[in-house]
C-alpha positions as CSV (number, residue, x, y, z in Angstrom):
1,X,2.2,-49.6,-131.4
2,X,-1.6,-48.5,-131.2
3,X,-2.7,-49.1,-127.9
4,X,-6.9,-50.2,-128.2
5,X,-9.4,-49.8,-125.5
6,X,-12.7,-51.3,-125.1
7,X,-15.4,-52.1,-122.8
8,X,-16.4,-55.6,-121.4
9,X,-19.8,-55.8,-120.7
10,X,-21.5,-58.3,-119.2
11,X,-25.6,-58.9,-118.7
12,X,-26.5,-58.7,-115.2
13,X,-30.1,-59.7,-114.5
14,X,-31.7,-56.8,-112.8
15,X,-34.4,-57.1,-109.9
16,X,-38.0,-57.2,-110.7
17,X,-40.4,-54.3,-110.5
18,X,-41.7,-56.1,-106.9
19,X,-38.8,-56.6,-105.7
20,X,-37.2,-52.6,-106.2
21,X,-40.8,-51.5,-104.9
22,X,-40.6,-53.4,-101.6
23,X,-36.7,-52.1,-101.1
24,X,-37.8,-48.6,-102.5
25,X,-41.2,-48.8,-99.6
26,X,-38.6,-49.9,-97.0
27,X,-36.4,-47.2,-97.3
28,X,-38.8,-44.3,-98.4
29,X,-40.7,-45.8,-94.7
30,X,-37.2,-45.9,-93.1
31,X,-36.4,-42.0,-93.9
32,X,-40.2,-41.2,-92.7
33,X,-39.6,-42.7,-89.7
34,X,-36.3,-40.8,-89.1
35,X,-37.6,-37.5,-89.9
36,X,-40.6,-38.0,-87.9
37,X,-38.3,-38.8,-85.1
38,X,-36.6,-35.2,-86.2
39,X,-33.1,-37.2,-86.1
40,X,-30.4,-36.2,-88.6
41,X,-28.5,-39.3,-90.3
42,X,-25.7,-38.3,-88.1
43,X,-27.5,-38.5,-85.3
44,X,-29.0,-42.5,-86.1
45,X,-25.3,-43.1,-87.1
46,X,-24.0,-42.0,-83.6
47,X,-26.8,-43.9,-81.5
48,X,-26.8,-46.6,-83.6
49,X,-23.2,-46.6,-83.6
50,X,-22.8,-47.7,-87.2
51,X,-21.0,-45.5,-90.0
52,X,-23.3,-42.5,-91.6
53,X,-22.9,-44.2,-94.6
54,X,-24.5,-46.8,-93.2
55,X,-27.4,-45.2,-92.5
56,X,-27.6,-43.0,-96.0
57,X,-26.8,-46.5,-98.0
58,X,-30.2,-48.4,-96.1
59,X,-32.3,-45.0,-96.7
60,X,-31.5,-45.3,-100.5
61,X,-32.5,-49.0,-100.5
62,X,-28.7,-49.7,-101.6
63,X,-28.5,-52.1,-98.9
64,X,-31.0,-54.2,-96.8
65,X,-31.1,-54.0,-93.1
66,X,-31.4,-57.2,-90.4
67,X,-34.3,-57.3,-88.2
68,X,-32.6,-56.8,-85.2
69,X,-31.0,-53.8,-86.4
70,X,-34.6,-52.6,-87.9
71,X,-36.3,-53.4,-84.5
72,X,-33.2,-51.4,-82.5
73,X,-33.9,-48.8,-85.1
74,X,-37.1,-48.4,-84.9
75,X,-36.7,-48.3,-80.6
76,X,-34.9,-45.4,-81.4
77,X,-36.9,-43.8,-83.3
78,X,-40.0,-44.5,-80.6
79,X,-41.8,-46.4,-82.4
80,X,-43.9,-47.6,-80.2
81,X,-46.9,-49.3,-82.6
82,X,-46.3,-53.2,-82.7
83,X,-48.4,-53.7,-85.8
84,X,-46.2,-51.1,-87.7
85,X,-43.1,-52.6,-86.5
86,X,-43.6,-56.3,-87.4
87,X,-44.7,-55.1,-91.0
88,X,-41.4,-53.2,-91.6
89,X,-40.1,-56.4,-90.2
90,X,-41.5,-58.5,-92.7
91,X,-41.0,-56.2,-95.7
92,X,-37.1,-56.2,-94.2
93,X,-37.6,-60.0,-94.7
94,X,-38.9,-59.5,-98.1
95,X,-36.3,-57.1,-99.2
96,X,-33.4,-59.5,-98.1
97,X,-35.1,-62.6,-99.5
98,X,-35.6,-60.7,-103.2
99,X,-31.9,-59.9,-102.8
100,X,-30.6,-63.3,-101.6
101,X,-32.6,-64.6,-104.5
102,X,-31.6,-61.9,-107.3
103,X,-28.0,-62.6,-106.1
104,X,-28.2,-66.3,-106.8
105,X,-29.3,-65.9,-110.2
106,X,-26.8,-63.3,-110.7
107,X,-23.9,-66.0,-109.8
108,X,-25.6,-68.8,-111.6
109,X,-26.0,-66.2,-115.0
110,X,-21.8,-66.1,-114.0
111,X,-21.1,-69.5,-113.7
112,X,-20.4,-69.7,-109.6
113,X,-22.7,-71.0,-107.2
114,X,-23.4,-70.2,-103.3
115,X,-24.5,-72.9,-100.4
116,X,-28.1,-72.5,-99.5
């Protein structure tokens, strides 16, 4: 008996240009921010107590963030500019709209669909 391998592939839609450039802003803002602060990932992770791969998976724009975590984020890190905050607030926004969206299309491509 010859035992046969192969690969199944299937097409995933992939995010738009816009959309990766708002999630790749977001997180290249959210590192800034920390380093500015001069807090280590460890350190967010500890005060914010989530998981350090927590914090290294929203700096790499792998995952999205809430707001109210953003906003307790950005508390921690001092950021004190209201202006600043609410536009990081709305690019969160943005970021987790483009994804909600992206992933809709992605079950819909597959054949399952997701209440609104």
């Amino acid at each position: 008996m010859i035992a046969t391998a192969f690969v199944w592939q299937e097409r995933i839609p992939t995010m738009t240009a816009s959309q990766d450039m708002s999630a790749l802003r977001l997180s290249a803002e959210l590192r800034n921010k920390r380093e500015l602060a001069q807090r280590t990932q460890k350190q967010v992770a500890h005060a914010m107590d989530w998981s350090a791969s927590k914090v290294i998976r929203i700096e790499a724009g792998a995952v999205g963030i809430s707001t109210t975590d953003l906003r307790a984020l950005l508390a921690y890190y001092q950021i004190e500019d209201e202006k600043q905050t609410e536009e990081l607030v709305e690019l969160a926004r943005v970021v987790r709209a483009n994804r909600s969206s992206h992933n809709r299309n992605v079950d819909a491509e597959r054949g399952f669909s997701r209440p609104d």
